[in-house]
N, CA and C atoms of all chains as a GROMACS GRO file, in nm:
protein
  558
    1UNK      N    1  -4.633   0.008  -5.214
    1UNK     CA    2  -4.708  -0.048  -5.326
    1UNK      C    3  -4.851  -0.075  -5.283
    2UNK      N    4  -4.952  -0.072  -5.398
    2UNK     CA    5  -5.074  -0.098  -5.356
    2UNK      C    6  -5.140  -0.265  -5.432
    3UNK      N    7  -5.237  -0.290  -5.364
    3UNK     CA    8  -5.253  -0.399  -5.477
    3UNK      C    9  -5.404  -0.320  -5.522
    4UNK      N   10  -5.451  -0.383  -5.650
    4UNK     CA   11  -5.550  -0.355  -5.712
    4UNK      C   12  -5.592  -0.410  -5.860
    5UNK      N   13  -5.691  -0.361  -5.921
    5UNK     CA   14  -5.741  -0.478  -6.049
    5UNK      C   15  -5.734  -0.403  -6.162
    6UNK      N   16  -5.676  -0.439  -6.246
    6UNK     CA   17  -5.701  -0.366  -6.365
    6UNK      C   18  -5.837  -0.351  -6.414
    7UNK      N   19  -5.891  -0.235  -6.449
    7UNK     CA   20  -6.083  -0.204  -6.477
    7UNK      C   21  -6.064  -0.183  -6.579
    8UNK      N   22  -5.940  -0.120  -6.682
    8UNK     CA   23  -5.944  -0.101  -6.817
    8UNK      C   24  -5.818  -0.037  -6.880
    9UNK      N   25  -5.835   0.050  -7.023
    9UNK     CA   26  -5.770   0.078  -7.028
    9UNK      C   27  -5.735   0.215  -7.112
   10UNK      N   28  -5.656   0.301  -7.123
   10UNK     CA   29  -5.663   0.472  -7.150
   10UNK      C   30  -5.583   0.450  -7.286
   11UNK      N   31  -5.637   0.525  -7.406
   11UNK     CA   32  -5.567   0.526  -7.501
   11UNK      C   33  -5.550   0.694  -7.559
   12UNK      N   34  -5.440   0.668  -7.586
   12UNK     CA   35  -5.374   0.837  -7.612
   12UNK      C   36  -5.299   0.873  -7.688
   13UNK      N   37  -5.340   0.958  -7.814
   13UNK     CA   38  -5.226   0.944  -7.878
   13UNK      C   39  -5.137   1.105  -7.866
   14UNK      N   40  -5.176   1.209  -7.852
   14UNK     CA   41  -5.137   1.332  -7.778
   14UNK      C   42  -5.057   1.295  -7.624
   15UNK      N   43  -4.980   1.273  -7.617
   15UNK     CA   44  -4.910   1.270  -7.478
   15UNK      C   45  -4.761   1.338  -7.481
   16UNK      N   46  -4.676   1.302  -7.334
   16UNK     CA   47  -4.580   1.365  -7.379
   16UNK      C   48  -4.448   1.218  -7.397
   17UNK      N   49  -4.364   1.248  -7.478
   17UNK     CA   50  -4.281   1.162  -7.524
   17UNK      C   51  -4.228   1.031  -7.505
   18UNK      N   52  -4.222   1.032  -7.351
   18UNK     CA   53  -4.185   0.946  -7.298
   18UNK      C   54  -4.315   0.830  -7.259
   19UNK      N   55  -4.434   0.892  -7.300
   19UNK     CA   56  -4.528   0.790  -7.270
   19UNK      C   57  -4.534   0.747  -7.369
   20UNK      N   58  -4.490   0.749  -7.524
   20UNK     CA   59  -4.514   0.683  -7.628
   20UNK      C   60  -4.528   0.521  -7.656
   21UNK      N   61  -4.466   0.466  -7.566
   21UNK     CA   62  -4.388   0.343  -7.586
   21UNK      C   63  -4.539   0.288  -7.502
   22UNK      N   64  -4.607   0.294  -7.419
   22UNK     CA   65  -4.628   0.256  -7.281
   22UNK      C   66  -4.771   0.212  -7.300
   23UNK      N   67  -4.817   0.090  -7.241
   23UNK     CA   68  -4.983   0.118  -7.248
   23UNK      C   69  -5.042   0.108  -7.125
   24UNK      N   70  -5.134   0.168  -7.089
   24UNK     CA   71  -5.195   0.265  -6.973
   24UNK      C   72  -5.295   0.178  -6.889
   25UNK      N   73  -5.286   0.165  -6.822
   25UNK     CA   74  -5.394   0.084  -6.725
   25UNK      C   75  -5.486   0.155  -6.624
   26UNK      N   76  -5.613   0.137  -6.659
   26UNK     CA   77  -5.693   0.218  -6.540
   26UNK      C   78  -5.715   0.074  -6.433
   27UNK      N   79  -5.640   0.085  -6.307
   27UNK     CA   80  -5.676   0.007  -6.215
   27UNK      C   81  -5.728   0.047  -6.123
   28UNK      N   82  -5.817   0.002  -6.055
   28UNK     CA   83  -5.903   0.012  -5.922
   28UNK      C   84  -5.800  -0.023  -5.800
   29UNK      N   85  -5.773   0.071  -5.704
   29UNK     CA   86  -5.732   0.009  -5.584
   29UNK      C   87  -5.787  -0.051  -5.494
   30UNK      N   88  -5.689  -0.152  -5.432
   30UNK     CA   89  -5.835  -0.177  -5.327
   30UNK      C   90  -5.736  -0.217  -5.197
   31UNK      N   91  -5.850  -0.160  -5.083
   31UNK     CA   92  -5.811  -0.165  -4.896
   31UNK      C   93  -5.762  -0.311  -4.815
   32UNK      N   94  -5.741  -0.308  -4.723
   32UNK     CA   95  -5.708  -0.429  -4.710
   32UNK      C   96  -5.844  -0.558  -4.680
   33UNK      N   97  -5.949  -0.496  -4.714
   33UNK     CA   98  -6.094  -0.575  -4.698
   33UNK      C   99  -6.139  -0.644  -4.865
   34UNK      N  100  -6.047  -0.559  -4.927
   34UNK     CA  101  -6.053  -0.615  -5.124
   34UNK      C  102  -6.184  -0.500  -5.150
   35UNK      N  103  -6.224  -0.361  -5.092
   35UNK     CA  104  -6.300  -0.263  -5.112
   35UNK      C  105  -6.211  -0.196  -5.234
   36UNK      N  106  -6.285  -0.124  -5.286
   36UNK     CA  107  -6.223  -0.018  -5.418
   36UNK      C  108  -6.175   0.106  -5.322
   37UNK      N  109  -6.054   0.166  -5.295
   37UNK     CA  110  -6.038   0.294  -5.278
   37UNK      C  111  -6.013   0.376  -5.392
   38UNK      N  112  -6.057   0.374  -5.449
   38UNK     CA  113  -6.017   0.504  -5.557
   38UNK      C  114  -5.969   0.412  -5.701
   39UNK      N  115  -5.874   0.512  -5.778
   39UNK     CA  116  -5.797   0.436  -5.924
   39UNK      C  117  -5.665   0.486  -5.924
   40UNK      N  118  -5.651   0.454  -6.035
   40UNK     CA  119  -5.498   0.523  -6.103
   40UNK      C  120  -5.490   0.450  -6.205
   41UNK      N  121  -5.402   0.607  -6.324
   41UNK     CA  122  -5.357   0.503  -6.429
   41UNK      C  123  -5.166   0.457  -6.434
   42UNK      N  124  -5.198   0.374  -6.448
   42UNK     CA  125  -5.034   0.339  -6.371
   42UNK      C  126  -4.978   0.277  -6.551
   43UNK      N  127  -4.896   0.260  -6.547
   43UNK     CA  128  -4.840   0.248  -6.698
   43UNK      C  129  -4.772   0.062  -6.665
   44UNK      N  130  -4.792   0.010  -6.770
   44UNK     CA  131  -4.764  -0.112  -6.755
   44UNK      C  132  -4.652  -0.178  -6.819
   45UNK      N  133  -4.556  -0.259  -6.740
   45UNK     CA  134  -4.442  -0.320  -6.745
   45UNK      C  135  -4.474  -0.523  -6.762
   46UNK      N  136  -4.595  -0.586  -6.710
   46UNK     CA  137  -4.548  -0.675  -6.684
   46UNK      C  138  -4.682  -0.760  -6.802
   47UNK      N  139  -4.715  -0.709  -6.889
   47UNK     CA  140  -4.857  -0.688  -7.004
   47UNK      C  141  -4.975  -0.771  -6.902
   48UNK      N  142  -4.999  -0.680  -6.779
   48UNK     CA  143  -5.123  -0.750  -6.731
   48UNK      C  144  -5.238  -0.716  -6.826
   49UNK      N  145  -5.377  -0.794  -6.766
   49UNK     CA  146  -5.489  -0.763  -6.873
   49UNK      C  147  -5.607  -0.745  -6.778
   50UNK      N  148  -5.732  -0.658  -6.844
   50UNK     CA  149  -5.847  -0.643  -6.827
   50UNK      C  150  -5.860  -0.748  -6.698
   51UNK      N  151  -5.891  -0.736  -6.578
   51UNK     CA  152  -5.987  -0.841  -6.483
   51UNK      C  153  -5.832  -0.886  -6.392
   52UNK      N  154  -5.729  -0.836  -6.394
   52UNK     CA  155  -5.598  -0.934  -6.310
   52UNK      C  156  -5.625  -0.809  -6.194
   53UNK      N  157  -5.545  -0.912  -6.112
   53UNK     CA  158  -5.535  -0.872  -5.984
   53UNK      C  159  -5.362  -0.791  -6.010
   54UNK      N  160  -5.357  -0.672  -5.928
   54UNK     CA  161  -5.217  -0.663  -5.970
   54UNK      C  162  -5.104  -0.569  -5.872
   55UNK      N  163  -4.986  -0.564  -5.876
   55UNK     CA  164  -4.937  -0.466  -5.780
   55UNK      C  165  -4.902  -0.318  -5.860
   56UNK      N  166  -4.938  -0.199  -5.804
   56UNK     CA  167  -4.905  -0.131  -5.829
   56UNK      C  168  -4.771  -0.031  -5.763
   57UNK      N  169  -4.682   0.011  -5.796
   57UNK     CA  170  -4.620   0.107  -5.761
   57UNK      C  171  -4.598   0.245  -5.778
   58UNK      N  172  -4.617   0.351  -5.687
   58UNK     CA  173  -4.695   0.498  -5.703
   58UNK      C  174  -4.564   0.575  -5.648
   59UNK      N  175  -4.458   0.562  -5.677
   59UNK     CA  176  -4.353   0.648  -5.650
   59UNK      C  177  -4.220   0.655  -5.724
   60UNK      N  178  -4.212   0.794  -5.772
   60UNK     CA  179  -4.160   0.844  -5.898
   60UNK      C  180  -3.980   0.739  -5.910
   61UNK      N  181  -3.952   0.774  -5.805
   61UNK     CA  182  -3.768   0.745  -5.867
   61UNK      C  183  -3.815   0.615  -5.867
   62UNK      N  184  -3.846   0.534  -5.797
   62UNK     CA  185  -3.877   0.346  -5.812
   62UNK      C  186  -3.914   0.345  -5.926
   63UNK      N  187  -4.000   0.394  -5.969
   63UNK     CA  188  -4.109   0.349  -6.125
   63UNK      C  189  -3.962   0.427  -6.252
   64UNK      N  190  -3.905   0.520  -6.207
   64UNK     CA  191  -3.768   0.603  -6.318
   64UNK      C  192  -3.722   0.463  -6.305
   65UNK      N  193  -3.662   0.412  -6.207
   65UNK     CA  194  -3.556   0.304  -6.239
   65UNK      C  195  -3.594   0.167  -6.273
   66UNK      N  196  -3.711   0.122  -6.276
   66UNK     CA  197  -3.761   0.028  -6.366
   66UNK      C  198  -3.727   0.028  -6.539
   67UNK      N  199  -3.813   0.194  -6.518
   67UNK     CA  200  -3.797   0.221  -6.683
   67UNK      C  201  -3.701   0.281  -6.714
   68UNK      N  202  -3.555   0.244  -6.641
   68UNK     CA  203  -3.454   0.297  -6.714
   68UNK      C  204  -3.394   0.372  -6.740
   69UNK      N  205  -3.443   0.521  -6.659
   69UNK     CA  206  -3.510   0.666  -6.669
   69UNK      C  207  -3.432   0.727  -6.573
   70UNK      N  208  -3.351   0.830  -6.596
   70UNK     CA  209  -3.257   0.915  -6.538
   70UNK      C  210  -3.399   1.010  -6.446
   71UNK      N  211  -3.465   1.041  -6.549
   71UNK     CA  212  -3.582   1.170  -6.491
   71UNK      C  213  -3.689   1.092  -6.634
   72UNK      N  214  -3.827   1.204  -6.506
   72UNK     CA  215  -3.953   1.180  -6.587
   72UNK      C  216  -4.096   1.155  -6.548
   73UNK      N  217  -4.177   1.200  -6.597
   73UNK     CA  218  -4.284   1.229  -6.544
   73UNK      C  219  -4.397   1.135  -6.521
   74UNK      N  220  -4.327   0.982  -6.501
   74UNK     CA  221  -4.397   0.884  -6.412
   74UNK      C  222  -4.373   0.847  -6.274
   75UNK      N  223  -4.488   0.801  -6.226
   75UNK     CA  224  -4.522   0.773  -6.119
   75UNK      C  225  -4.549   0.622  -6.085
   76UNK      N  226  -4.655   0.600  -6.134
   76UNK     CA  227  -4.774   0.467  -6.116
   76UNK      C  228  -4.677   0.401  -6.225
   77UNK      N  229  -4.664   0.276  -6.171
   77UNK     CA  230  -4.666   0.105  -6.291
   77UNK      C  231  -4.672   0.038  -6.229
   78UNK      N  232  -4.752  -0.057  -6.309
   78UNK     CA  233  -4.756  -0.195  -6.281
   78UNK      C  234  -4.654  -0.293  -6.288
   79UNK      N  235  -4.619  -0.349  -6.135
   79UNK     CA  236  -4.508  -0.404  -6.136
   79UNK      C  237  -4.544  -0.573  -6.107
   80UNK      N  238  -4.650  -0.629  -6.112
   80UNK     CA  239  -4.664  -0.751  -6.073
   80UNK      C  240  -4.832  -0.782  -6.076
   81UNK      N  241  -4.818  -0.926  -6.152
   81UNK     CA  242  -4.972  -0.970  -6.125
   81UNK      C  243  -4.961  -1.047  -5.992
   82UNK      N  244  -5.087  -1.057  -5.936
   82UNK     CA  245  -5.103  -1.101  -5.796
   82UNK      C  246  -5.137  -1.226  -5.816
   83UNK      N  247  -5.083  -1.338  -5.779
   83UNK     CA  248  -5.137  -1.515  -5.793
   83UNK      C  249  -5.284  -1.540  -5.674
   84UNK      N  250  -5.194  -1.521  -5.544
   84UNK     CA  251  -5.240  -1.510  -5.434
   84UNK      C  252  -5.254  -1.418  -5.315
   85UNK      N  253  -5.323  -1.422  -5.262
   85UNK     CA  254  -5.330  -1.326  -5.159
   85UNK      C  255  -5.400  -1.306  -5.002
   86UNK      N  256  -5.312  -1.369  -4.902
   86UNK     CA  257  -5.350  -1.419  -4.806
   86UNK      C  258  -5.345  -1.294  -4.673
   87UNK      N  259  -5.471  -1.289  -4.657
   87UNK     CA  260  -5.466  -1.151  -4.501
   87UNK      C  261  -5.508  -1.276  -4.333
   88UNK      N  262  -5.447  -1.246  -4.252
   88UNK     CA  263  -5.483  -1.305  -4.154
   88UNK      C  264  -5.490  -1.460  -4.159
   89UNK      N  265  -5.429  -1.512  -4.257
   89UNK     CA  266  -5.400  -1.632  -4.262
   89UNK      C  267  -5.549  -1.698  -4.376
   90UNK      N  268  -5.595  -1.646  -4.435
   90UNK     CA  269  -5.700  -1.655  -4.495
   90UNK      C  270  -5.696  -1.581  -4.656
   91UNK      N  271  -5.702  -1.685  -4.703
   91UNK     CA  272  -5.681  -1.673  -4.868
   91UNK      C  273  -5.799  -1.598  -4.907
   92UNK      N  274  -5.774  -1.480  -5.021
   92UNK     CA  275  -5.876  -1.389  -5.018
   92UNK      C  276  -5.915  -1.415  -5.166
   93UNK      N  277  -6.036  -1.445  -5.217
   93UNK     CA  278  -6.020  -1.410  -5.354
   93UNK      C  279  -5.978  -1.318  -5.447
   94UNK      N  280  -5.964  -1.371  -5.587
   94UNK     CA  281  -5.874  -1.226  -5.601
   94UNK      C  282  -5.966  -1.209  -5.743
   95UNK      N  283  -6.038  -1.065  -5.822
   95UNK     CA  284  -6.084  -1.002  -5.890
   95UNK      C  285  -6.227  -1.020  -5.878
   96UNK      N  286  -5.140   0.834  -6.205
   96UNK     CA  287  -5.217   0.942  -6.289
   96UNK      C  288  -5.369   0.934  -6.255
   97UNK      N  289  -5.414   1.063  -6.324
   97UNK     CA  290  -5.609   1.035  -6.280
   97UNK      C  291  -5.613   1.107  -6.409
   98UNK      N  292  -5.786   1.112  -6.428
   98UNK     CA  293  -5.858   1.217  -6.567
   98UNK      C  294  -5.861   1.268  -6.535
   99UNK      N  295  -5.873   1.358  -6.615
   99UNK     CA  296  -5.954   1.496  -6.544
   99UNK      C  297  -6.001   1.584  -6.684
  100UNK      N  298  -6.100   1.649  -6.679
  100UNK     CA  299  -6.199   1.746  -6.784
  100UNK      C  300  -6.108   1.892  -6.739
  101UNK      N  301  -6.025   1.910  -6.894
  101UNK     CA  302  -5.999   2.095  -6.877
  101UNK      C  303  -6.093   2.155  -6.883
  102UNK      N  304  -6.123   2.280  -6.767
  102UNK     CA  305  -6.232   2.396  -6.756
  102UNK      C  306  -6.199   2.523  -6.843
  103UNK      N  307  -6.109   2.556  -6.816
  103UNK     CA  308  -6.025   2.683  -6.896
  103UNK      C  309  -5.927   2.684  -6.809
  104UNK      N  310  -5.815   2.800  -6.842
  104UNK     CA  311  -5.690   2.823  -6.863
  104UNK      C  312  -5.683   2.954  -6.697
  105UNK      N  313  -5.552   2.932  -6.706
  105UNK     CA  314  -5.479   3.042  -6.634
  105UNK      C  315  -5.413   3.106  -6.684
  106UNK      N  316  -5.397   3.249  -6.654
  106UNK     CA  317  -5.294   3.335  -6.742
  106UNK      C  318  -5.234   3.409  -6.622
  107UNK      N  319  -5.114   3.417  -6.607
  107UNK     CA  320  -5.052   3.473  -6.520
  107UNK      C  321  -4.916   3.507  -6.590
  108UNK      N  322  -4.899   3.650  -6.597
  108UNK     CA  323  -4.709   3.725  -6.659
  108UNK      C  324  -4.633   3.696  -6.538
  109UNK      N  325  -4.664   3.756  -6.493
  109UNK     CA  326  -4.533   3.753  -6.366
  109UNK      C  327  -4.536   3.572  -6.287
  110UNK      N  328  -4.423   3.514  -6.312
  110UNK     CA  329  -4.377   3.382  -6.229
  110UNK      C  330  -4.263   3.324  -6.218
  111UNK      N  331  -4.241   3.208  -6.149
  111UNK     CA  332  -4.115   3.165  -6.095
  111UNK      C  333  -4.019   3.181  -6.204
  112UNK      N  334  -3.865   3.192  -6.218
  112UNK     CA  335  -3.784   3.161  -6.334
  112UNK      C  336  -3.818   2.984  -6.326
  113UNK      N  337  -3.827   2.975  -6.532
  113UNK     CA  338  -3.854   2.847  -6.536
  113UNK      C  339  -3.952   2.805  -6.557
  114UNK      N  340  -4.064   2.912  -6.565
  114UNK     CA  341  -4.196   2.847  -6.606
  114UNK      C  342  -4.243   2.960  -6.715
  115UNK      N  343  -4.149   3.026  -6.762
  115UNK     CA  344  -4.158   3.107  -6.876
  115UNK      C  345  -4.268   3.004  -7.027
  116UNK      N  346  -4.304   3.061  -7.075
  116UNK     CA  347  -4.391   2.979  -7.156
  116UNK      C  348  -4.501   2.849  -7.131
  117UNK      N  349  -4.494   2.859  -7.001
  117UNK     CA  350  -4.545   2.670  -6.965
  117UNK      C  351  -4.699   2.765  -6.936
  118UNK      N  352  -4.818   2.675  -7.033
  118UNK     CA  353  -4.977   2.668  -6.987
  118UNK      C  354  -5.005   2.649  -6.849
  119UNK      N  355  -5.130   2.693  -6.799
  119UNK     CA  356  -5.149   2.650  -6.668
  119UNK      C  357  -5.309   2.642  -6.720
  120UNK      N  358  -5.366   2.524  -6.688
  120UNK     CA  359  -5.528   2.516  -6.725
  120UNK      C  360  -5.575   2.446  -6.587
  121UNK      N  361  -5.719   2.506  -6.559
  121UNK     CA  362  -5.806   2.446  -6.461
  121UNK      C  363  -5.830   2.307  -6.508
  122UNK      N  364  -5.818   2.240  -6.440
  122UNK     CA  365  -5.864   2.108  -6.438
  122UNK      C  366  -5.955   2.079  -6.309
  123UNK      N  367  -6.040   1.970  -6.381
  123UNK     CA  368  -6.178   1.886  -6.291
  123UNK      C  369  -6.141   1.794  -6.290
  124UNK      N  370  -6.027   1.722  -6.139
  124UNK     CA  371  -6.006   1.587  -6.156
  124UNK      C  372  -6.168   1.445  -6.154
  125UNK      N  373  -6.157   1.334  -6.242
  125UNK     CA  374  -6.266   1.313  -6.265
  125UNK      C  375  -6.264   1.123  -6.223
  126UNK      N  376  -6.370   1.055  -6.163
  126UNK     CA  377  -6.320   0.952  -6.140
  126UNK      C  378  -6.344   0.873  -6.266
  127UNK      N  379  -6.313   0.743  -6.221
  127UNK     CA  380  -6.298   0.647  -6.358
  127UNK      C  381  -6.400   0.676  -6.458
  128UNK      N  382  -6.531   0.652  -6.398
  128UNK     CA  383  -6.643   0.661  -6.486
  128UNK      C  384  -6.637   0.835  -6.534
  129UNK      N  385  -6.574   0.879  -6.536
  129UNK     CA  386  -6.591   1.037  -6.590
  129UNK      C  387  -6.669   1.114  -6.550
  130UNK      N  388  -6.656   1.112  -6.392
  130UNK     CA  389  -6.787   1.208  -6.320
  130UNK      C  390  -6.708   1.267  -6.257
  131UNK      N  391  -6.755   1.404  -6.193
  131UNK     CA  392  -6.612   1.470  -6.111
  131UNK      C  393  -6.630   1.437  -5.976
  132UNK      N  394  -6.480   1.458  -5.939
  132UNK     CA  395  -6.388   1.397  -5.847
  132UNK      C  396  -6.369   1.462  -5.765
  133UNK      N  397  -6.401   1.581  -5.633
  133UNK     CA  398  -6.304   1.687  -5.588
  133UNK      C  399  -6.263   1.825  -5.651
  134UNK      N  400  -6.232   1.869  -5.563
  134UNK     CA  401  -6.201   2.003  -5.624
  134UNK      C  402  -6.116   1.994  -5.726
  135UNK      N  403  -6.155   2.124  -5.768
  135UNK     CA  404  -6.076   2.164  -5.937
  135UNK      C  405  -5.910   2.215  -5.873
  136UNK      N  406  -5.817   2.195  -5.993
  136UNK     CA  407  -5.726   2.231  -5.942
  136UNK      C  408  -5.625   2.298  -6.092
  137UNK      N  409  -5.514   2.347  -6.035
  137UNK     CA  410  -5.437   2.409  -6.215
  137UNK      C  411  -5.339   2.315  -6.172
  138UNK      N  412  -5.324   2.300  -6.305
  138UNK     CA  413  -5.244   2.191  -6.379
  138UNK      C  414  -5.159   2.290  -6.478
  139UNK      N  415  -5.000   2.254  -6.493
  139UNK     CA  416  -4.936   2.278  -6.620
  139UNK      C  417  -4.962   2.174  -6.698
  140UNK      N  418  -4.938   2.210  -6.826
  140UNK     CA  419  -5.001   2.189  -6.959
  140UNK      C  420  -4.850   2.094  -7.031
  141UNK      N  421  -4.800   1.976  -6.990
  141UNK     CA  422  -4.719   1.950  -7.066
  141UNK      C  423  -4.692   1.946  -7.187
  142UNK      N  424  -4.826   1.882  -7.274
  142UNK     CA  425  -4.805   1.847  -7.418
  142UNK      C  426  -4.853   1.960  -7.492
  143UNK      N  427  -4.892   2.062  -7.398
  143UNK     CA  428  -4.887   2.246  -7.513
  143UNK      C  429  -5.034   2.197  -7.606
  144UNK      N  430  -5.082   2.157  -7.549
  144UNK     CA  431  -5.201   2.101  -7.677
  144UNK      C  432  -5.362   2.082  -7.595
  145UNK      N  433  -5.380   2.117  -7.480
  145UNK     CA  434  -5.500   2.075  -7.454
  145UNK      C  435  -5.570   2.193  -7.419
  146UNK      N  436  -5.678   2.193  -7.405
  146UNK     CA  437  -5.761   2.286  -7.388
  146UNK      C  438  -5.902   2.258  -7.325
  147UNK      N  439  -6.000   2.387  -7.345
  147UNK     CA  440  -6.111   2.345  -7.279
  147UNK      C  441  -6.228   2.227  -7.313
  148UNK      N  442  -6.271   2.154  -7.281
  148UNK     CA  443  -6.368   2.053  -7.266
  148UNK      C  444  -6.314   1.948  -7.294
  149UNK      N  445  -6.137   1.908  -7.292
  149UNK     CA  446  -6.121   1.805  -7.351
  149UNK      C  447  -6.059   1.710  -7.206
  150UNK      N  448  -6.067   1.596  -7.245
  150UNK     CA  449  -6.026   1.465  -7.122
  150UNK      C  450  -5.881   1.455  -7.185
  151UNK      N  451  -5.839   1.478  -7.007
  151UNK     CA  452  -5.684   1.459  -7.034
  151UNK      C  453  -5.643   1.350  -6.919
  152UNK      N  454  -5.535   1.354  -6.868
  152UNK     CA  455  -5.490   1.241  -6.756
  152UNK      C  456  -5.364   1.326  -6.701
  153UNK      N  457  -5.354   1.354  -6.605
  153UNK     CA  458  -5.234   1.415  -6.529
  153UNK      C  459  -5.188   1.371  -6.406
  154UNK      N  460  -5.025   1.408  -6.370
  154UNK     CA  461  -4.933   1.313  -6.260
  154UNK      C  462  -4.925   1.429  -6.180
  155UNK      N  463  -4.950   1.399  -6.039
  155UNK     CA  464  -4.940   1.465  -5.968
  155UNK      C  465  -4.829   1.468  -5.873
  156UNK      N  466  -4.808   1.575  -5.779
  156UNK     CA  467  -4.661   1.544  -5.700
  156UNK      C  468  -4.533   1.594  -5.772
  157UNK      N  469  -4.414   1.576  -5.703
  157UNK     CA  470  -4.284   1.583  -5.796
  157UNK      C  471  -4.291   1.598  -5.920
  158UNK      N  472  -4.352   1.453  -5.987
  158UNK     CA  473  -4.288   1.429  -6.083
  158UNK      C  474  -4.393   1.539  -6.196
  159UNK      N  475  -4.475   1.570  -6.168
  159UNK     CA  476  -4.491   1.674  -6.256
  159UNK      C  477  -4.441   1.772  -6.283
  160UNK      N  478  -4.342   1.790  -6.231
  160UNK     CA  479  -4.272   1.899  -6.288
  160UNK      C  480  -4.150   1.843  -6.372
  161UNK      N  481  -4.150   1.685  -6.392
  161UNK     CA  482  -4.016   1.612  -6.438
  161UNK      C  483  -4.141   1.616  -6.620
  162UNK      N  484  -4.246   1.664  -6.586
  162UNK     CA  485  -4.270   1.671  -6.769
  162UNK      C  486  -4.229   1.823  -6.824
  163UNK      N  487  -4.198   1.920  -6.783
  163UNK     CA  488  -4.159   2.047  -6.837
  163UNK      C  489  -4.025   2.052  -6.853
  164UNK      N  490  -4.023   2.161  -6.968
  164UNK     CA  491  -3.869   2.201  -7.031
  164UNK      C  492  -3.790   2.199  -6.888
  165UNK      N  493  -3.802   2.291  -6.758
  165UNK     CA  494  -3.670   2.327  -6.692
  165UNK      C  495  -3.767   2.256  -6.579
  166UNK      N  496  -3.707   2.106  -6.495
  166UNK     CA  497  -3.754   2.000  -6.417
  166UNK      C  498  -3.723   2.077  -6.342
  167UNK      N  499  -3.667   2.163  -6.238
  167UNK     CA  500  -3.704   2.175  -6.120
  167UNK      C  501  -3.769   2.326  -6.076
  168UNK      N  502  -3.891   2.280  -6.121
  168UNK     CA  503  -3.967   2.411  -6.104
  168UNK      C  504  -4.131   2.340  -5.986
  169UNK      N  505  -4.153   2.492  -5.933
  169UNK     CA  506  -4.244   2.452  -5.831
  169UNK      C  507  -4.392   2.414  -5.898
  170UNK      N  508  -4.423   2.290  -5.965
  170UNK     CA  509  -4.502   2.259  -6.018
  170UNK      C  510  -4.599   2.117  -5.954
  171UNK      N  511  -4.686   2.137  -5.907
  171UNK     CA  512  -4.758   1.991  -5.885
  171UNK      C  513  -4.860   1.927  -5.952
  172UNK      N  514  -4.904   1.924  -6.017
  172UNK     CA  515  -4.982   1.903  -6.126
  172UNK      C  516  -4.898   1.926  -6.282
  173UNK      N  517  -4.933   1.802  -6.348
  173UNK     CA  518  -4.892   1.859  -6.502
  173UNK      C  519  -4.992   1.785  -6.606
  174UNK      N  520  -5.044   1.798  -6.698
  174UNK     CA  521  -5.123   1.737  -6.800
  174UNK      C  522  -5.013   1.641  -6.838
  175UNK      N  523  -5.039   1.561  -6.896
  175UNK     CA  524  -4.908   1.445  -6.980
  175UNK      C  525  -4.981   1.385  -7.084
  176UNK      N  526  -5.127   1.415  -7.090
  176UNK     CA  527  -5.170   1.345  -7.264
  176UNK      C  528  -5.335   1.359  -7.222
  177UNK      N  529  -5.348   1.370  -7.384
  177UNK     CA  530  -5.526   1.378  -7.417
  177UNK      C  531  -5.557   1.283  -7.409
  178UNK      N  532  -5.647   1.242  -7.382
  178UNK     CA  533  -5.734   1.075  -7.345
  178UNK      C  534  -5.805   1.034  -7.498
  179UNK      N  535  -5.825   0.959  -7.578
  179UNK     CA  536  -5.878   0.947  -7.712
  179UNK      C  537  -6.017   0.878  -7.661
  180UNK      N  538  -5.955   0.783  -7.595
  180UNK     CA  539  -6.074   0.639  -7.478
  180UNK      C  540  -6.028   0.621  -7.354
  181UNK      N  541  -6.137   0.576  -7.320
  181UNK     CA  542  -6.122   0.502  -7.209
  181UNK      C  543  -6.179   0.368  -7.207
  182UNK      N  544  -6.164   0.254  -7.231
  182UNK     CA  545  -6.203   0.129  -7.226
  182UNK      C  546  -6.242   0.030  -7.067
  183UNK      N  547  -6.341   0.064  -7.008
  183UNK     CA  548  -6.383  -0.017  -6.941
  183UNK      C  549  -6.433  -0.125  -6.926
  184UNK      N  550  -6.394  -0.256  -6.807
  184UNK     CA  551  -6.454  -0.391  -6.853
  184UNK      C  552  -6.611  -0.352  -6.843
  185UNK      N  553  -6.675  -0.427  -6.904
  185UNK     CA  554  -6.846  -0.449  -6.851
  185UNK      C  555  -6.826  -0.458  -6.712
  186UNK      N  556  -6.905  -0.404  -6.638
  186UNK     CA  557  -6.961  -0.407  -6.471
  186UNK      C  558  -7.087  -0.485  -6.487
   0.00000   0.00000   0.00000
């Protein structure tokens, strides 16, 4: 899992079926320094919002068995907002 | 998932059993702000509907091939939906 911030969010109405239900999160990842590595849109389970700190999970059968899902063409969700977050014994801010 | 801007299409007759009918379009993966990202790469076309100049979002790995009719085909890239927006906070 990665942690990272939600930056926004993707709206779609052309997709394929199984994303119907789902609303889309563009989150920023970030390193263990709280740097941005990159994004993803990870599909959301836990209704985080705009500016949260959050966990993401980026691997297919984990994210199928959340959603319930025998098979299917997710990957990324959001499985948790982040309260706190302590590296080296040192509370890091978070967003 | 990431964006990415369709360039145009692939056409190829001869391929694996299983990917009979399935699109293959160039894609420009693109970062958040909609600037490009890395090399271009082909993508199958899940939702049969996208085309050139339009913003789409595609899953890469395995599970792209878990969006086509027959799932276990050698596919890494797949389109999974047209982008309408993108809503970013203020920076």
């Amino acid at each position: 899992m990665k942690v990272g911030r939600v930056a926004g969010t993707v709206v779609s109405t052309i997709n394929i079926p199984l994303l119907d239900d789902h609303r889309l999160l563009l989150c920023d990842t970030q390193d263990v320094n709280g740097e941005a590595s990159g994004y993803t849109i990870a599909v959301d389970v836990v209704d985080a919002g705009v500016g949260d700190t959050v966990l993401i999970l980026d691997e297919g059968s984990s994210a199928r068995q959340i959603l319930g899902l025998n098979w299917g063409a997710i990957r990324a969700v959001v499985v948790g907002i982040v309260d706190e977050l302590v590296i080296d014994g040192e509370v890091r801010p978070l967003g | 998932m990431q964006l990415g801007l369709v360039l145009g299409s692939v056409v190829a007759t001869e391929k694996v059993i299983g990917l009979e009918g399935v699109r293959f379009l160039v894609v420009q993966p693109l970062d958040k702000t909609q600037r490009p990202a890395g090399d271009t790469l082909v993508a199958a076309d899940a939702v049969s509907m996208a085309g050139p100049g339009e913003l789409v979002y595609f899953v890469a790995s395995r599970e792209a091939a878990e969006a086509l009719p027959v799932r276990f085909v050698p596919v890494d890239h797949a389109i999974v939906g047209i982008v309408d927006d993108v809503h970013l906070e203020e920076e």
